[in-house]
N, C-alpha and C positions, 0 to 999 in steps of 0.2 A: 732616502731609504728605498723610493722605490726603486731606484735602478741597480739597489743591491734582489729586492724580491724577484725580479722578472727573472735572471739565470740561472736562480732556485727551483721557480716555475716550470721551469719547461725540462727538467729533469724527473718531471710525475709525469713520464708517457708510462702508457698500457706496455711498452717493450721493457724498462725498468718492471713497472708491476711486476710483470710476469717471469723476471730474472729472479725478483725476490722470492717469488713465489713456490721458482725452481728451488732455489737455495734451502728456503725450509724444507720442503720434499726430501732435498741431497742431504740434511743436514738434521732432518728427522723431528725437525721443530714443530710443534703444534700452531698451523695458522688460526683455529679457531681459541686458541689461551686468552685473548682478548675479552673484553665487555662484549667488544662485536665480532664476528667472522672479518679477518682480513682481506678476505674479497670484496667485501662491505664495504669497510674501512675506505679502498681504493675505488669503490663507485665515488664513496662523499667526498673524496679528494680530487677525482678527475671532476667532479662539479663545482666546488669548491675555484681548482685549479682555472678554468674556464672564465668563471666570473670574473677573478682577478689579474687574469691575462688583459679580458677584455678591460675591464674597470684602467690597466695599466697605458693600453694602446689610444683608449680615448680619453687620455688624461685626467681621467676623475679619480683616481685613486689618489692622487696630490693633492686634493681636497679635503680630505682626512685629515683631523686633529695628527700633530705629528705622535704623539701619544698611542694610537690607533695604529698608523702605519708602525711603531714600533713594535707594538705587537704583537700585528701580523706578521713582520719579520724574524720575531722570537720564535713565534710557531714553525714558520717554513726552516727556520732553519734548524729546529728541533726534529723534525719530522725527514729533514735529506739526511740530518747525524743519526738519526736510528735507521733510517734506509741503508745508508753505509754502512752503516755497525752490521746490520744482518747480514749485508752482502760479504762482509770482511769475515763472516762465521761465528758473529754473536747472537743469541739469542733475543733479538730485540722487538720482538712481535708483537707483546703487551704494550711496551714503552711508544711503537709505532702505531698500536691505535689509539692508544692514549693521546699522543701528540695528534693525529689527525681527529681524534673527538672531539679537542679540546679546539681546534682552528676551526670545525664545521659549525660548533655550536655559539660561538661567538659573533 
C-alpha cells in the first residue's frame, strides 16, 4: 500500500494548491464553504503530506498495522478524487476539506 500512497503524495505541491485555488476564483466557488478555509485545509495537508513522505522514504510507514496504511490510503485517495473533481469544474471544496480533516485528524 505504501507504494501505492507515495504518487498520491507528491501531487499535494503548493503549485497544484494553488491551481485549485485558481479554479475556484475562475469558477466562482466559495473556498471558505468548508468547516475550515481551504487555505487551511492545504497548510494541514502540506504537513500532513511531509510527515508521510518522510515516514515512507525511511521505511517506517511499513510498520503500520496493514489496517492503518489502508486507511491512510482511503483518505489520500479521497482527497487527490476531490482535487480532480474541482479541477475538472466541480464543486468539491466542502468534500476537499472534509477529506483533508478527516486524514489530519487521525
Amino acid at each position: 500500500m505504501v507504494d501505492q500512497m507515495f504518487p498520491i503524495l507528491t501531487t499535494f505541491t503548493e503549485e497544484s494548491q494553488g491551481a485549485i485555488l485558481a479554479r475556484c476564483s475562475d469558477l466562482k466557488f466559495n473556498p471558505d464553504s468548508g468547516a475550515v478555509p481551504l487555505r487551511e485545509s492545504f497548510i494541514n495537508l502540506g504537513a500532513a503530506r511531509d510527515i508521510l513522505i518522510d515516514a515512507i522514504e525511511h521505511q517506517k510507514l511499513i510498520q503500520l498495522p496493514i489496517t492503518i496504511q489502508s486507511m491512510l490510503l482511503k483518505n489520500l485517495s479521497e482527497i487527490s478524487r476531490a482535487q480532480a473533481s474541482l479541477l475538472g469544474g466541480t464543486d468539491e471544496v466542502v468534500n476537499l476539506v472534509a477529506a483533508t480533516r478527516s486524514s489530519s485528524r487521525r
